[in-house]
N, C-alpha and C positions, 0 to 999 in steps of 0.2 A: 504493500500500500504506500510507500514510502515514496515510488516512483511518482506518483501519481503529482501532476502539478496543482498549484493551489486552484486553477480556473476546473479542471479536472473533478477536484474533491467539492467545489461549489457546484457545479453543474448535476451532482449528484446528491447532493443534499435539496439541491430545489427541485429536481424530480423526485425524493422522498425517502431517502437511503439517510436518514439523520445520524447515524453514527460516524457518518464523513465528517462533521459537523468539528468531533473532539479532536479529531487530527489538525484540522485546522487553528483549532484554540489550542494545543502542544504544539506548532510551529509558529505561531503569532505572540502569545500571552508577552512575552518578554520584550518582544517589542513594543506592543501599546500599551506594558506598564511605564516602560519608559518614556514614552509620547506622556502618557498623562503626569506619569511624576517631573519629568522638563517641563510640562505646563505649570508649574506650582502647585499640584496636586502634594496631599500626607501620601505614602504606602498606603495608608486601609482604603482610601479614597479613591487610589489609582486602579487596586485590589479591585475597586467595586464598580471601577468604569469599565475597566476590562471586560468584566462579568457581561456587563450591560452592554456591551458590545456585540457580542454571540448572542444575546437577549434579541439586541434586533436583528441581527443577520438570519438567526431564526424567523423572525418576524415577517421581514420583508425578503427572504429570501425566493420570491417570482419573479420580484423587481431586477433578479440579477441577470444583466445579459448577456455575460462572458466574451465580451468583449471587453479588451484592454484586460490589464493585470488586476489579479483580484486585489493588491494589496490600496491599492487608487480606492478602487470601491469601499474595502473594510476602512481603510483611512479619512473616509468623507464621513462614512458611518461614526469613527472614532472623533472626528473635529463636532460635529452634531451632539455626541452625546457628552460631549466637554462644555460645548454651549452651553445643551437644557442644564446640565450640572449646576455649571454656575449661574443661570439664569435665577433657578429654583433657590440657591444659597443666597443671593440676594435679593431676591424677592422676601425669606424666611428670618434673611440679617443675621445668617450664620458667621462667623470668620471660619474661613477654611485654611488660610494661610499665613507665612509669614508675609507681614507688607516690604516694598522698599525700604518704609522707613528702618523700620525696626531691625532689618539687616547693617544699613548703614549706622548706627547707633549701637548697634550690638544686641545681644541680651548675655550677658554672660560672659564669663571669663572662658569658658572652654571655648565662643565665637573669637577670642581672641588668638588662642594658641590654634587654634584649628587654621587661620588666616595665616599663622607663622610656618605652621608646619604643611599646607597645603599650595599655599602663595600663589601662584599663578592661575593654578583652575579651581580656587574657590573665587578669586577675583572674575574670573571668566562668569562662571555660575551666577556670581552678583551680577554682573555687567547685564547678562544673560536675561534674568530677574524684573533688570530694567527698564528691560524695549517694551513696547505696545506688545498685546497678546499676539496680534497676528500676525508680528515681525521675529517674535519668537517660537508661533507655530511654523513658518516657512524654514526657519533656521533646522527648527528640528526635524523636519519632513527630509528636508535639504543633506543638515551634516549627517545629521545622528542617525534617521533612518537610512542615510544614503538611496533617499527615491530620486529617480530619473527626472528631469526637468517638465517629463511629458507628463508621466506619472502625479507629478505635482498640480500642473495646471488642471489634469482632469479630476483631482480634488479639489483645486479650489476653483473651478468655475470656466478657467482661463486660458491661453493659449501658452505654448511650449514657452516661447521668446518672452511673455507678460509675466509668467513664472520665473526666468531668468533674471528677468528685470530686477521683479520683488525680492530675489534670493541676494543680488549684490546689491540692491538699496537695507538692506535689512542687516549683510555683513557688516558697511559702511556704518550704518548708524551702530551695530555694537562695537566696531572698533572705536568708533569715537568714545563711546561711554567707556570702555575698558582703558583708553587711555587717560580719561578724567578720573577712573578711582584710581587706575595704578601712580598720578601724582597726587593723590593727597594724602 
């Protein structure tokens, strides 16, 4: 089963073989806890977007047309359930996270030694922390998943080259922020 590619193992759960379903949550999970924990998400939060992700792929999984990479699809899926997420959390007036502020201010002495002993990619992290949501969702689609420029735009709406665009306007502006904390 292992061969089987991910558009493969979806095409097969939408025709009604749901146990395709877990393979694809065993080859994904660690990627969109990651997508959600780069987004500012805690661990248990990320835990439980991930969930909710196979939640709707189960859901809408007719809607799937197996064209282009399932990961595009499960990724629009995954930007969507980050949305309602935090829609709901502030709608409710939960804190979900840490703010800017409270990073640059610290909380703690262990934020102190952690800064020493991490230096550069907790600075990046902060920097990171900093951008608009959606300059740090492209970042993460971009670096961290390593998705294809094409891949990117057909999550978010957009064409290959507009993808592009947004991936060096979005570097540009964390490097400028990364270079305003690493002098102060």
């Amino acid at each position: 089963m292992q061969t089987l590619t991910d558009n493969a193992l979806m095409v097969k759960v939408k025709s009604g073989d749901l146990d395709k379903l877990g393979l694809l949550y065993e080859r994904h999970k660690k990627k969109l806890f990651g997508f959600f924990y780069n987004m500012g998400n805690n661990p248990s939060v990320s835990e439980d977007l991930v969930q909710n992700v196979f939640v709707r792929i189960l859901k809408y999984r007719q809607s799937y047309s197996g064209e282009g990479p399932f990961t595009a699809w499960m990724f629009s899926m995954a930007r969507n359930v980050n949305y309602d997420h935090h829609k709901k959390v502030s709608r409710e007036g939960v804190s979900w996270g840490i703010s800017p502020e409270d990073v640059e201010k610290g909380t703690g002495d262990y934020l102190n030694e952690a800064m020493d002993h991490q230096g550069d990619s907790l600075l990046l992290n902060r920097a990171l922390g900093l951008l608009s949501s959606d300059k740090r969702e492209i970042l993460l689609l971009s670096k961290y998943r390593e998705l294809k420029f094409q891949e990117i735009g057909e999550i978010l709406g957009c064409t290959e080259g507009a993808a592009k665009v947004r991936v060096h306007r979005a570097l540009k502006d964390l490097k400028t922020i990364f270079l305003q904390l690493e002098t102060r």
